[in-house]
C-alpha positions in Angstrom: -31.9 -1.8 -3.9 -32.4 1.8 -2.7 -35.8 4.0 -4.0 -34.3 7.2 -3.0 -32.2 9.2 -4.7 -29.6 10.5 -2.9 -29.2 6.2 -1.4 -28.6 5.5 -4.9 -25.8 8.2 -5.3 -24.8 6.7 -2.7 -24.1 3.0 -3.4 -22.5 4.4 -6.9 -20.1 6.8 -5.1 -19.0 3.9 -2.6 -18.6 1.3 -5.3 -16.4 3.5 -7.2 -14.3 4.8 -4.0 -14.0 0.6 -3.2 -12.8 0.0 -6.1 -10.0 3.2 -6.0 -8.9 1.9 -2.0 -9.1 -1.4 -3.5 -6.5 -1.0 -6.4 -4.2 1.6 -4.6 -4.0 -1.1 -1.6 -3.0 -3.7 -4.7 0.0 -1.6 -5.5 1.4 -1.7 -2.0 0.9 -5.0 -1.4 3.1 -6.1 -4.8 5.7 -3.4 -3.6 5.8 -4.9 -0.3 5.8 -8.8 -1.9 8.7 -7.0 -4.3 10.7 -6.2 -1.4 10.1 -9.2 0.6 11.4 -11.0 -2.5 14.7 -9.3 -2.6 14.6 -9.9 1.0 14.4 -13.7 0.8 16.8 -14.0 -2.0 19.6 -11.6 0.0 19.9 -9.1 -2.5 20.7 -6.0 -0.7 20.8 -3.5 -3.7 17.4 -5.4 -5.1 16.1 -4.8 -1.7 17.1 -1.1 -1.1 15.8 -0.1 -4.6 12.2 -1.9 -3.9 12.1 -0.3 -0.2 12.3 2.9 -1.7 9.3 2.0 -4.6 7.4 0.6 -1.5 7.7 3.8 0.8 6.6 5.9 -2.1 3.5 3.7 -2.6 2.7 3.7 1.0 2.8 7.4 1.2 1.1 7.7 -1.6 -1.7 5.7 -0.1 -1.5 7.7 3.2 -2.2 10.7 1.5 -5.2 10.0 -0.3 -6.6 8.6 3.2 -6.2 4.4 2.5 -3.9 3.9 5.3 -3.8 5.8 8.7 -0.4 6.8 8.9 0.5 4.8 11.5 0.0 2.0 9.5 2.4 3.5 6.9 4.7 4.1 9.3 4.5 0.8 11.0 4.7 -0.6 7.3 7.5 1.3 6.2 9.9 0.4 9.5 9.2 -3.0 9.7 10.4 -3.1 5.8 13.1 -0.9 6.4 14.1 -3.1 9.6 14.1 -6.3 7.0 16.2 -4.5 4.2 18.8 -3.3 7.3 19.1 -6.7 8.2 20.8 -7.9 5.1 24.3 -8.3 5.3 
């Protein structure tokens, strides 16, 4: 355990930013399972409504700095891709 102040803010601040990343990256991984879901059981309107609650997580995510946004992005057209593929 830190002695010093300022090492102690530290490992408090860091905790409680871990724990923020760790439930925001929670919420896009159940949007993405959501879509994947839909995906598997050929539901195209399913899908297409999930995709769109999935983006909106992942940008969310991307704008408070979780993902770079070329993970989003890479994310977001690989799901898209999937839901597209559905006949």
């Amino acid at each position: 355990m830190a002695n010093i102040k300022s090492a102690k803010k530290r490992i408090l601040v860091t905790e409680k930013k871990a724990a923020r990343n760790k439930a925001i990256r929670s919420k896009v991984k159940t949007a993405i399972k959501k879509v994947d879901a839909a995906i598997a059981a050929n539901d195209k309107a399913a899908a297409t409504t999930a995709l769109q609650a999935a983006i909106g997580e992942l940008n969310r995510a991307t704008s408070k700095g979780v993902y770079h946004k070329n993970t989003s992005s890479r994310k977001i057209s690989r799901l898209t891709k999937a839901v597209n593929k559905i006949a």
